[in-house]
Structures are given as structure tokens and as C-alpha cells.
C-alpha positions as CSV (number, residue, x, y, z in Angstrom):
1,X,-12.1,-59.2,8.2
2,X,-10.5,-62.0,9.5
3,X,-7.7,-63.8,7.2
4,X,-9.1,-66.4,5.2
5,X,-7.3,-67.1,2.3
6,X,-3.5,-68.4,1.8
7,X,-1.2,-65.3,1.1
8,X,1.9,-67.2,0.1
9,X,0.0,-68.5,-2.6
10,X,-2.5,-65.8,-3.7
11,X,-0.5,-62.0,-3.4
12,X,-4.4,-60.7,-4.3
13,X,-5.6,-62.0,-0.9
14,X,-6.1,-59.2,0.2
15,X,-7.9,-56.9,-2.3
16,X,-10.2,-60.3,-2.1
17,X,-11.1,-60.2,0.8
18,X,-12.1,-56.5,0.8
19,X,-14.2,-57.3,-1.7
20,X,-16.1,-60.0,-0.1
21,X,-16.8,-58.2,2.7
22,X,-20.1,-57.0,2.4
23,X,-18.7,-53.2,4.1
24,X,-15.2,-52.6,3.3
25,X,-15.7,-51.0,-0.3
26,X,-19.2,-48.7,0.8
27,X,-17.1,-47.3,4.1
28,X,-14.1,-47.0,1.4
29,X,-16.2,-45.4,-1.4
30,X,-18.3,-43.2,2.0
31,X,-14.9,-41.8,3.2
32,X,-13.7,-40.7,-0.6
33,X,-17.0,-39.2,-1.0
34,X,-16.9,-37.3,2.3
35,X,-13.6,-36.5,2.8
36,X,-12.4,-36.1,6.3
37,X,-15.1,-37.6,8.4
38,X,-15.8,-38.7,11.9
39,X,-17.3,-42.2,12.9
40,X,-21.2,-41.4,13.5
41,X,-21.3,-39.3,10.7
42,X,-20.0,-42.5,8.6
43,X,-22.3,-44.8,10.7
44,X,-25.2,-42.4,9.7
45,X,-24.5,-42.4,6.1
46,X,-24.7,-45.7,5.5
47,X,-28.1,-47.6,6.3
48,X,-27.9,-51.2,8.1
49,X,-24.3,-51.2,9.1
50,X,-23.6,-51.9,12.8
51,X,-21.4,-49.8,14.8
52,X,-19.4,-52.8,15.2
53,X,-19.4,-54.3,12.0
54,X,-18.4,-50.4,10.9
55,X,-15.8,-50.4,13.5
56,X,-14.2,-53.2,12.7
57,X,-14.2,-52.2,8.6
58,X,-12.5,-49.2,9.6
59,X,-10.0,-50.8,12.0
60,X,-8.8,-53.4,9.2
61,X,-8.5,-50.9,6.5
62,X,-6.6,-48.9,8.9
63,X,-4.5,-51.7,9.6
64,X,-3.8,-52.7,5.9
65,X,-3.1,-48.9,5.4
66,X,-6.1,-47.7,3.0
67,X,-7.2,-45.3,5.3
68,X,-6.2,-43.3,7.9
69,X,-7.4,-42.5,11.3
70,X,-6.6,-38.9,12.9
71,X,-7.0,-37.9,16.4
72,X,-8.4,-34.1,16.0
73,X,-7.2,-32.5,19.3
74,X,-10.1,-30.0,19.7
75,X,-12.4,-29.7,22.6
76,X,-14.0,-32.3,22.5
77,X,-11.0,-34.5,21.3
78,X,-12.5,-36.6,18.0
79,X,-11.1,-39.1,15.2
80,X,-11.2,-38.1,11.6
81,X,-11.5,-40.8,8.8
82,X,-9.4,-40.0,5.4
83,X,-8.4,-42.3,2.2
84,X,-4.3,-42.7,2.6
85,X,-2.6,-42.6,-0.8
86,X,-2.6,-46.2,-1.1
87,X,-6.3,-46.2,-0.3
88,X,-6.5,-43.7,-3.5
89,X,-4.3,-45.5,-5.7
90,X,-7.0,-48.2,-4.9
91,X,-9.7,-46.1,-5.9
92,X,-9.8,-46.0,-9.9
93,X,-10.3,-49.6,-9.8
94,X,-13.2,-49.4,-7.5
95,X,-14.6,-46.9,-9.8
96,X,-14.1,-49.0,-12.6
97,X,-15.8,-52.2,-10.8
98,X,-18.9,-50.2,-10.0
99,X,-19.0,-48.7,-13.0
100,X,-19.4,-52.0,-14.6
101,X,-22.3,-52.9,-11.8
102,X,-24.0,-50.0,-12.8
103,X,-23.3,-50.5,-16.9
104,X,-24.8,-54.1,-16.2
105,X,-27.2,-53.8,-13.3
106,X,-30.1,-54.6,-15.0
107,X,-29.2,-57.4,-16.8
108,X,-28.1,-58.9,-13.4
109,X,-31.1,-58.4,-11.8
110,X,-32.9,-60.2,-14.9
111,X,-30.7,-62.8,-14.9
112,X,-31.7,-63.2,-11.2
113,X,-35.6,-62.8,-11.7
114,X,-35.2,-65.7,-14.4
115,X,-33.2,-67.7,-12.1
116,X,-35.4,-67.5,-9.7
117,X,-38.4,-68.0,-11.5
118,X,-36.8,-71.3,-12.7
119,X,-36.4,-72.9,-9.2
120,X,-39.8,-72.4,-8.7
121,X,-41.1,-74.3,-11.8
């Protein structure tokens, strides 16, 4: 997620940009719902993602400090994913925003059949 909005001006940058990325909340919302867990077994949980676009995710929320990356020193050496307690005092607002998509889904969607069905008139 590369910077793309003006920080001085908007503190929510951000939390924005998270959201526009089409990754950064279902690797978020993976890692809650898995607990500790290692990098293919995220890549495998989540259909379409690239191991690069999913590497990247995870090395930007790492950065900003919503998750946290752990070297396991076992034989063979691995890296553990976890939600840091930022990353979960983040989380009852995600549930909230995906609670509304799922309140609302279908009307969406309907909007967007009738939307569509307009252009081709």
C-alpha cells in the first residue's frame, strides 16, 4: 500500500487506505479468525491473492503496527502472523463495517443489477 493521500491534512489516511486496498481488511479479518498463523496457510485461506500482493499486505500492516510478525525458532525456523493490540482495537469497527455489508448486501447488489440494466437500455 503505497502512500497516496496527504497525512497532514487527513489524520484518517491511513485507516483509508487500508480500506481501499482490496486485501488489507480479508488478511486482517484471516489472521483474527485464525489466530497465530504462518504465511502459506494464510495464502491458502484466501482464494485469488498473490503471494506477493499477500506479502506485501502483511509487510504494511506490520509496518503500521496492526499485526505482528514472530519468528518461531523451531526446526524448521517459521514466521507466525498475530493481530497486535492496536490491530484489535481496530477490529470492532471492522466488525461493524461488515456487518453493515452483510445487513445491506442485497440491496447493493440490486441496486447494481438495476444499474446495470440501465446502461444497457
Amino acid at each position: 500500500m503505497a502512500k497516496k493521500l496527504d497525512y497532514g491534512y487527513c489524520k484518517a489516511a491511513p485507516i483509508l487506505e487500508w480500506i481501499g486496498n482490496k486485501w488489507a481488511l480479508v488478511v486482517l479479518v484471516k489472521i483474527y479468525e485464525s489466530g497465530p498463523v504462518r504465511f502459506n496457510e494464510l495464502y491458502r485461506s484466501i482464494p485469488s491473492v498473490s503471494e506477493k500482493v499477500l506479502s506485501q499486505v502483511l509487510r504494511q500492516l506490520t509496518t503500521d503496527g496492526i499485526i505482528d510478525r514472530r519468528l518461531v525458532p523451531d526446526v524448521p525456523p517459521h514466521v507466525e502472523y498475530t493481530i497486535s493490540d492496536l490491530g484489535k482495537s481496530l477490529l470492532p469497527n471492522i466488525e461493524v463495517l461488515i456487518a453493515w455489508g452483510q445487513t445491506y448486501f442485497d440491496r447493493i447488489m440490486e441496486n447494481r443489477r438495476k444499474a446495470e440494466a440501465n446502461k444497457e437500455k
